[in-house]
N, C-alpha and C positions, 0 to 999 in steps of 0.2 A: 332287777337283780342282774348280776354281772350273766354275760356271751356262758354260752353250756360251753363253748369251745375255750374258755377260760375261765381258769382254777383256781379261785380262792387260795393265798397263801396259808390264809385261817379255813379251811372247807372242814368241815364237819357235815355229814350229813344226817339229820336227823329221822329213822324210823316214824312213820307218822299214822298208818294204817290201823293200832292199836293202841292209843294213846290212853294213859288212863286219865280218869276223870277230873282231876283237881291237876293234870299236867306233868309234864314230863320236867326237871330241872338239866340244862346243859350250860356246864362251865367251860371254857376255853381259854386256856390261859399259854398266851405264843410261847412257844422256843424261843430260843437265838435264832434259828433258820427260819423260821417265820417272820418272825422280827423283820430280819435282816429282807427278808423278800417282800414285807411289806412296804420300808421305807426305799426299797429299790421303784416300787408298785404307785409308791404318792408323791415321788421325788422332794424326799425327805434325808435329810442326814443321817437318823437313826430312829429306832424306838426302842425305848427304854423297856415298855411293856404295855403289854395289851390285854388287856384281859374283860370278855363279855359272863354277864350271867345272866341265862338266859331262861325262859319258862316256854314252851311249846306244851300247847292244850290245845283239846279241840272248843271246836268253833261253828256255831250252827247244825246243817245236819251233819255235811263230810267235810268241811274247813279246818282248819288249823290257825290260831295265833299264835305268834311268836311275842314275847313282850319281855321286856329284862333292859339292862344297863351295859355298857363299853365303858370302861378308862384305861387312859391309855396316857402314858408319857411320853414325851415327842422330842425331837429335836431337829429344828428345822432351819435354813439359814435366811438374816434380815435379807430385806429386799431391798436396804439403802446399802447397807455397811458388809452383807455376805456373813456379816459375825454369825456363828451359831447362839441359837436362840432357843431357850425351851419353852415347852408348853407341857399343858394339862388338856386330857380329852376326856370328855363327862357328857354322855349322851344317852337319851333314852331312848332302847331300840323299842318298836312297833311295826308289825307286818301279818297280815290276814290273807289266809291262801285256798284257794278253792279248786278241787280237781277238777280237771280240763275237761272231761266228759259229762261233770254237772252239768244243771240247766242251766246256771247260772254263767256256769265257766263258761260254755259252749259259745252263749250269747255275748257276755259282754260289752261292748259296748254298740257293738252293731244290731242288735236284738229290737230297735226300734224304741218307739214312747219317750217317755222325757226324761233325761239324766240331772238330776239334782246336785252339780259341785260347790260343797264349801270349802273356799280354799284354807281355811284353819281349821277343817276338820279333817279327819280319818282322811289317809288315800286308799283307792277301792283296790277290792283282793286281786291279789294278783293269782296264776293259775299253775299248778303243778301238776304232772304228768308222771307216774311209778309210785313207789309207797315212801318217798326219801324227799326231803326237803331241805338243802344247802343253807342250814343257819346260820354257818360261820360267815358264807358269803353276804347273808343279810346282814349280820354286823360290821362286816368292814363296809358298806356302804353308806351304814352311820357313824363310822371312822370317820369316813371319806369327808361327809357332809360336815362332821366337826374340824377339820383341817385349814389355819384362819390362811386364805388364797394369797394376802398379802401383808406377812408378819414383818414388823417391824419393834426394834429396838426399843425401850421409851425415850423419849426425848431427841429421836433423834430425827431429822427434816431432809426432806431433797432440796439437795442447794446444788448451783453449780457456778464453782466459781470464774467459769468461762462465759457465762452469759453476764455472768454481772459487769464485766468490761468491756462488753460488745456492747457499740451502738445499738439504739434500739429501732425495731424492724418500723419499716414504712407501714405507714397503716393501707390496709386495700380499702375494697368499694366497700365492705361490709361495715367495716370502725365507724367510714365516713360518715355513710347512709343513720349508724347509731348516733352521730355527733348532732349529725342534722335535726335527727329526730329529738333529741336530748332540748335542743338550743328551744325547741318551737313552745315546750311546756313551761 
């Protein structure tokens, strides 16, 4: 989850202490000024809109889930051409949270015995401390994750028309060592 010392553009904090049974429903649907401070936040162009819907239920004996959906429209600029570029962000939030003073919190992962990771399964709960849980910030980090690092245009390529007129570089020890190797098979 994002620094306590930084604030979710989207923060919502969600009550969790009394959760009813069948869950709590939170929708969060950005302003402009969230917007605007989220694509300040992903160095992004803009966002069109963002909008999570979210379920917070409890979980085991004092946990909390979070589970629900992000979409969000984007606008972000190619990494060949600068041209602005949109997208679509469609992502499934998940997030299980266990207070700090449980046994379980307490321990973690220094508690000893053998930790079982599936890396395509569940990530382990994370822990929260007062009766309030920052779902909004759980969503923008599955914003985050949906954000493609390196958008590009279709069709279009790096080229540069500088290199393709420049001689070509001397080969080092490394080419050589591969030529050599190449010849022998």
């Amino acid at each position: 989850m994002l620094e306590d010392e930084e604030v979710s553009p989207v923060s919502f904090k969600a009550f969790v202490t009394r959760l009813p049974q069948k869950g709590m429903p939170v929708v969060i649907d950005a302003n402009e000024g969230q917007r605007i401070a989220l694509a300040a936040a992903h160095d992004l162009v803009s966002v069109e809109r963002f909008r999570a819907e979210l379920l917070v239920a409890p979980w085991k004996r004092n946990g909390v889930r979070v589970s629900g959906r992000i979409v969000a429209d984007i606008t972000q600029s190619c990494v060949v051409t600068l041209e602005p570029l949109k997208a679509t962000i469609d992502e499934d939030v998940e997030g299980l949270f266990l207070p700090a003073e449980s046994k379980l919190g307490r321990l973690g992962f220094e508690g000893g015995g053998e930790i079982h990771v599936d890396a395509e399964g569940p990530d382990s709960p994370e822990t929260f401390t007062g009766d309030t849980i920052d779902v909004g910030a759980l969503a923008e980090e599955f914003f985050a994750l949906g954000i493609d690092p390196y958008p590009r245009k279709t069709g279009v390529q790096l080229t540069s028309t500088d290199a393709d007129d420049a001689p070509p570089e001397p080969d080092g020890p490394l080419q050589e060592k591969l030529r050599q190797l190449t010849r022998k098979t």
